[in-house]
N, C-alpha and C positions, 0 to 999 in steps of 0.2 A: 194115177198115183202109184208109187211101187211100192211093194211090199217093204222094200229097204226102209223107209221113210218109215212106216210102222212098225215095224220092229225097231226100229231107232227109236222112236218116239216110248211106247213099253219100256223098250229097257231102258233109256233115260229115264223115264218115272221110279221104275224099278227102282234102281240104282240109290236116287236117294233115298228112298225107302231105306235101302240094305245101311244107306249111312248112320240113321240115323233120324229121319226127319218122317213125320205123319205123313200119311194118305194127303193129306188136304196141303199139305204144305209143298211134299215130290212134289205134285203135280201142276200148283204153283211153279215154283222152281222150273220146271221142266215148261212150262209154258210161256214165260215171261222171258227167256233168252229166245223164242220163238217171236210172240207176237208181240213186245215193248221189252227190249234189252235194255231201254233207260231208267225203265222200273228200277229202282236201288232194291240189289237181291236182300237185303236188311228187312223188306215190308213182306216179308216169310213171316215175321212176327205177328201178321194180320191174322195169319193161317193156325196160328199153334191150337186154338183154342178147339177149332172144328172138328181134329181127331178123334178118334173112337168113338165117332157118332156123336158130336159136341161133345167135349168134355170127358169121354167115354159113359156117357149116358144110352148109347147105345139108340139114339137117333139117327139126322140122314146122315149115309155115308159122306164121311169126308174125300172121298175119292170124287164122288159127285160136286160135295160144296167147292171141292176146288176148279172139279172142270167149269162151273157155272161161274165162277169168279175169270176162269180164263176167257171165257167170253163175253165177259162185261171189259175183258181188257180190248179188245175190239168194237162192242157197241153198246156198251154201257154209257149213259148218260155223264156230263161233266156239270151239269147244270138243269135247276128244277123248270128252266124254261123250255127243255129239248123234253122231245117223248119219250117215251119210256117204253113203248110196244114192239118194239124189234127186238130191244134184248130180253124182253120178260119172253115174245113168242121162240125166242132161241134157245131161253133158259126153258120153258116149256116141251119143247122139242127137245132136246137131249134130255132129259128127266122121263120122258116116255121112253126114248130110245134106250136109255140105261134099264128101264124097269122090266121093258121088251126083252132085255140080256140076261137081266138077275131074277127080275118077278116080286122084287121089291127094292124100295129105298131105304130100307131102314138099317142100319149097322149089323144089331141084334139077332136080325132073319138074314143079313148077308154071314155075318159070322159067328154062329151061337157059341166058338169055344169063348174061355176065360180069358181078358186081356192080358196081354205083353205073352200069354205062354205061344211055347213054340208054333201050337199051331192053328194059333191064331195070328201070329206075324205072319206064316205060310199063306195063308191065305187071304192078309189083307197086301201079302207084297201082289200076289196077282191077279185081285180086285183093282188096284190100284197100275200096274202094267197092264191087263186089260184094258182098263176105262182109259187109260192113257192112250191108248193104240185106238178106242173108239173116239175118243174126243176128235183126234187129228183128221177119222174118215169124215166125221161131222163136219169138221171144220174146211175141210179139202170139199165137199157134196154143197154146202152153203155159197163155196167161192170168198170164202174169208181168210187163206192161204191158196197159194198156188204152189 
């Protein structure tokens, strides 16, 4: 895989970040022109809520809840008759792999400044370009892009 492709991917996360749009939602966004472009980009409005650690309750990162929704968009269940153990052990696996990076999931111990001020966006934009640049190694190392 080349580094292009990650840094691509970061600053695509990035990017919407800087627009405008939550941790959980970039990366939404940034993943769904990736792996289901048919996704209508409208069901961002799925994501809004997960932001600042839900809600800004300062829970899991929404950089996480979004990358775990990006891979429920490849093997996530569509039906309670299919299993459900591949995407819980992938969401399981990236949720260690992230925690392995930060040392926590929690918004709160990722980002102790105040919401919206400056530097706490500083630092949720490159939580959020990070975990974006890891999602992809994830998802490139699983063989669920090439």
């Amino acid at each position: 895989m080349s580094e292009e492709i990650l840094i691509e991917m970061r600053n695509k996360a990035g990017n919407y970040f800087k627009e405008g749009y939550n941790c959980a939602e970039a990366i939404f966004l940034t993943y769904r022109e990736l792996l289901k472009p048919e996704i209508d980009p409208a069901m961002v409005s799925l994501f809004t809520g997960f932001g600042g650690g839900v809600g800004e309750s300062g829970c899991m990162c929404g950089a996480l809840t979004g990358s775990i929704a990006a891979l429920n968009m490849v093997k996530g269940r569509t039906t309670n008759k299919s299993s459900r153990d591949e995407a819980y052990q992938l969401a399981k696996e990236f949720t260690e792999k992230f925690t392995d990076q930060y040392g926590v999931t929690c918004c709160r111990a990722l980002n102790p400044h105040p919401f919206e001020t400056k530097e706490h966006l500083v630092n949720c934009l490159k939580i959020t370009g990070n975990t974006s640049k890891m999602l992809m190694e994830f998802l490139v190392e699983k063989g669920l892009v090439k």
